[in-house]
C-alpha atoms as a printed R data frame, in Angstrom:
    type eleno elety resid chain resno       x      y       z
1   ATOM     1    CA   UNK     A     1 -37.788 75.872 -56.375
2   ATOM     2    CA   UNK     A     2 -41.298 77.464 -56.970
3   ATOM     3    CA   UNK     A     3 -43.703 79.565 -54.996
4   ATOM     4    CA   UNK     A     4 -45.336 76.346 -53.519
5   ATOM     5    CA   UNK     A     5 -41.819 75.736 -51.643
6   ATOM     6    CA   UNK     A     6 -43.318 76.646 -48.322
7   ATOM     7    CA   UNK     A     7 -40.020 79.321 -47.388
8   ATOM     8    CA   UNK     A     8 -41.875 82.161 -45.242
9   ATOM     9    CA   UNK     A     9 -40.251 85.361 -44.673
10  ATOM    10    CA   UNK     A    10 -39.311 88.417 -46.265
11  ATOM    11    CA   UNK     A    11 -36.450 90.142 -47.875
12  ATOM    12    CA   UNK     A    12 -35.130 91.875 -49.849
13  ATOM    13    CA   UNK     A    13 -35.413 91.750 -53.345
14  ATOM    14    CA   UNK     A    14 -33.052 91.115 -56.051
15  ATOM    15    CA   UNK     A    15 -34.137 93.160 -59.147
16  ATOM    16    CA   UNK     A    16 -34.163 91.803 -62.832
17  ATOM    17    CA   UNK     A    17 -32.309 94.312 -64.076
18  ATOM    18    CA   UNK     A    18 -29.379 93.043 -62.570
19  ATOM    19    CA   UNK     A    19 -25.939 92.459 -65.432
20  ATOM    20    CA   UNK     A    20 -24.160 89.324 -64.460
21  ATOM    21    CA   UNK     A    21 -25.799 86.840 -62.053
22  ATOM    22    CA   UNK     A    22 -23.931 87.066 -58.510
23  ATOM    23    CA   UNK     A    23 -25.764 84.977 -55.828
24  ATOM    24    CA   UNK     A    24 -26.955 87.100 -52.732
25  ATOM    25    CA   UNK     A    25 -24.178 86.998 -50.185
26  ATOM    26    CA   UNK     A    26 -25.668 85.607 -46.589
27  ATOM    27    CA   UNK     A    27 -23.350 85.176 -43.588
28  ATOM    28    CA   UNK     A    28 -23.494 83.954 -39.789
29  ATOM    29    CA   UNK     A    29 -20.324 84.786 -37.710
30  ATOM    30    CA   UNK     A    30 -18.109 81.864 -37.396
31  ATOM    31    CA   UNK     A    31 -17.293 79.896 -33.900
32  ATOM    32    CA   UNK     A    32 -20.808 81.340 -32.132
33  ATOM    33    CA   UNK     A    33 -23.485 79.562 -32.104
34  ATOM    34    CA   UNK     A    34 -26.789 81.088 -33.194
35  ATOM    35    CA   UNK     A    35 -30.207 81.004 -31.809
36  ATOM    36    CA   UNK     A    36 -32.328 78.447 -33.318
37  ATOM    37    CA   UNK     A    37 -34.992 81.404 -34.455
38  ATOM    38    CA   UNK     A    38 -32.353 83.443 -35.733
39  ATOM    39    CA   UNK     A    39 -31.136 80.130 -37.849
40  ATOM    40    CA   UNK     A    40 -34.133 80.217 -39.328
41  ATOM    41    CA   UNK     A    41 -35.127 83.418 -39.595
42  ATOM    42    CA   UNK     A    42 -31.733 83.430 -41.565
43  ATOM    43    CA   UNK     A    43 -32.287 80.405 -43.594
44  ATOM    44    CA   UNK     A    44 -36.060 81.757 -44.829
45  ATOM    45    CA   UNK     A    45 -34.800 85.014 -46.106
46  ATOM    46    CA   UNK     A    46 -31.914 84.025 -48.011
47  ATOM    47    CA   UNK     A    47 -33.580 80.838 -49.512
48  ATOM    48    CA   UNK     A    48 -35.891 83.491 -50.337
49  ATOM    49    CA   UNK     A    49 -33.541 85.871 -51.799
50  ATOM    50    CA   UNK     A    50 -32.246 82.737 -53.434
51  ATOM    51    CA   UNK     A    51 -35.660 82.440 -55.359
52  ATOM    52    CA   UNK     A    52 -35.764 85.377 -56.525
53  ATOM    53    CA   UNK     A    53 -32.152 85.664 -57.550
54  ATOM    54    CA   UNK     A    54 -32.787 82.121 -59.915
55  ATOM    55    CA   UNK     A    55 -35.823 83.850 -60.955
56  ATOM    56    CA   UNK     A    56 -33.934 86.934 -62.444
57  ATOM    57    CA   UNK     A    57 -31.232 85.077 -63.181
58  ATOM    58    CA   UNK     A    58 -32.190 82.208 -65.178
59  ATOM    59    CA   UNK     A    59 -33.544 84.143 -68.223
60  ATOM    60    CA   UNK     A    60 -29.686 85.551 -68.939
61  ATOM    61    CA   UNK     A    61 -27.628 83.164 -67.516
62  ATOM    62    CA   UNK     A    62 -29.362 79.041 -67.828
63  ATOM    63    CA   UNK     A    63 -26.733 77.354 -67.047
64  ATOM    64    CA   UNK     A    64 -27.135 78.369 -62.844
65  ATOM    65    CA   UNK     A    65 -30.066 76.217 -63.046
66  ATOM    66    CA   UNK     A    66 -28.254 73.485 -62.249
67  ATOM    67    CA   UNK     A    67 -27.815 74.519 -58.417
68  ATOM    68    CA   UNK     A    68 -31.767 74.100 -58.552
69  ATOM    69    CA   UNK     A    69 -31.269 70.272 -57.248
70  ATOM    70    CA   UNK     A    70 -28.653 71.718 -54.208
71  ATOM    71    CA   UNK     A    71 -31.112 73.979 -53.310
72  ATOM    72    CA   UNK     A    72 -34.215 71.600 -53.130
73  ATOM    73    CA   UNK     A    73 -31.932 70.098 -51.254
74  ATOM    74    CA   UNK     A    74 -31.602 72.922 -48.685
75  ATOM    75    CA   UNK     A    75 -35.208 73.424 -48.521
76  ATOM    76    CA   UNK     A    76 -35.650 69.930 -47.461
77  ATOM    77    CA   UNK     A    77 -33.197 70.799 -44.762
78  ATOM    78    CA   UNK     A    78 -35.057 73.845 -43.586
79  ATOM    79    CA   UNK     A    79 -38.358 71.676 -43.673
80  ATOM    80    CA   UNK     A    80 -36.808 69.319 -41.315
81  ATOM    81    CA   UNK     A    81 -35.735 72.311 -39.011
82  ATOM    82    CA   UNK     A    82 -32.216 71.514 -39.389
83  ATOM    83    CA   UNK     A    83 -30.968 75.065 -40.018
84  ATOM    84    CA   UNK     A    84 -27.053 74.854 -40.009
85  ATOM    85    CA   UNK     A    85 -27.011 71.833 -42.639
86  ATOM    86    CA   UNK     A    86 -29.323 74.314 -44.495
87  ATOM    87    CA   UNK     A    87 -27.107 77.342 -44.236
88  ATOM    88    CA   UNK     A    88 -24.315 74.768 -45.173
89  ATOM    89    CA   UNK     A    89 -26.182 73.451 -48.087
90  ATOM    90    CA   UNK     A    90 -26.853 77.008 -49.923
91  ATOM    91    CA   UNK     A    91 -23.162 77.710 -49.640
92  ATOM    92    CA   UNK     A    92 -22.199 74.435 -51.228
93  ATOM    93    CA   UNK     A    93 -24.497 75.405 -53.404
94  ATOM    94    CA   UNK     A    94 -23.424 79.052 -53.949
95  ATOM    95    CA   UNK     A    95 -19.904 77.431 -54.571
96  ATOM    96    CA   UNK     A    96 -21.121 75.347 -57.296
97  ATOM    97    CA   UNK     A    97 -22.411 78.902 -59.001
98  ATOM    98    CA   UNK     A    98 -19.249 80.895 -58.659
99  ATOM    99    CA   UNK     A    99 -16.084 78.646 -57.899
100 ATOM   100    CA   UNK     A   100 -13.507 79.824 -56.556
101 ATOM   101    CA   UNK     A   101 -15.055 82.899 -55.385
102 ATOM   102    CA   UNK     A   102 -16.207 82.794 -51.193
103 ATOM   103    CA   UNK     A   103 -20.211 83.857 -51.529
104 ATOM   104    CA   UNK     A   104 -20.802 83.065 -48.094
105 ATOM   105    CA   UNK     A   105 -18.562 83.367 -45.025
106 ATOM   106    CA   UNK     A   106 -17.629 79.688 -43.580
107 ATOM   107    CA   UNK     A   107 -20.283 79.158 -40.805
C-alpha cells in the first residue's frame, strides 16, 4: 500500500515510536447493519490507520509485510464500494498478523 492508494479520510495516527507492532483495533457492532457512509467512513480510516501502522511497523518488525497482499486486497474492495467484504478482508488480514489473538470484533 502507498500514498497513491486513493484511501481518503483521516485518523488517527499511529506513532513510530511504538515497541512491538500491534495492528490498530477497528470494530462495527455485530448483528446491525451499518449505514453504507458509515461503512465507509469506517473502512477509509482504518485502512488508513493500517498505512500508517505498516509504515511504523515495517522498519522493526519485516516479517508483517506479508499482510501487504491481504490488504491490497481490501483496498480493491473499498474501490469497488463493497465495504463489509472490506472490513472482512482487514480482519482476515489482521489475523494473519497476530494469530490467535481477536484484533477486530467479528462483524
Amino acid at each position: 500500500m502507498g500514498p497513491g492508494m486513493g484511501v481518503p479520510g483521516t485518523g488517527a495516527g499511529v506513532g513510530p515510536g511504538m515497541g512491538s507492532p500491534t495492528p490498530p483495533a477497528t470494530g462495527v457492532t455485530a448483528g446491525q447493519p451499518a449505514p453504507a457512509a458509515h461503512l465507509q467512513a469506517h473502512c477509509a480510516v482504518t485502512l488508513q490507520r493500517l498505512y500508517e501502522w505498516l509504515q511504523a511497523s515495517i522498519p522493526q518488525a519485516p516479517q508483517v509485510a506479508g499482510v501487504i497482499p491481504l490488504l491490497v486486497q481490501a483496498v480493491q474492495l473499498y474501490r469497488a464500494g463493497r465495504y463489509e467484504a472490506c472490513l472482512a478482508q482487514i480482519q482476515y488480514a489482521l489475523g494473519v498478523v497476530a494469530p490467535g489473538r481477536p484484533m477486530v470484533p467479528l462483524l
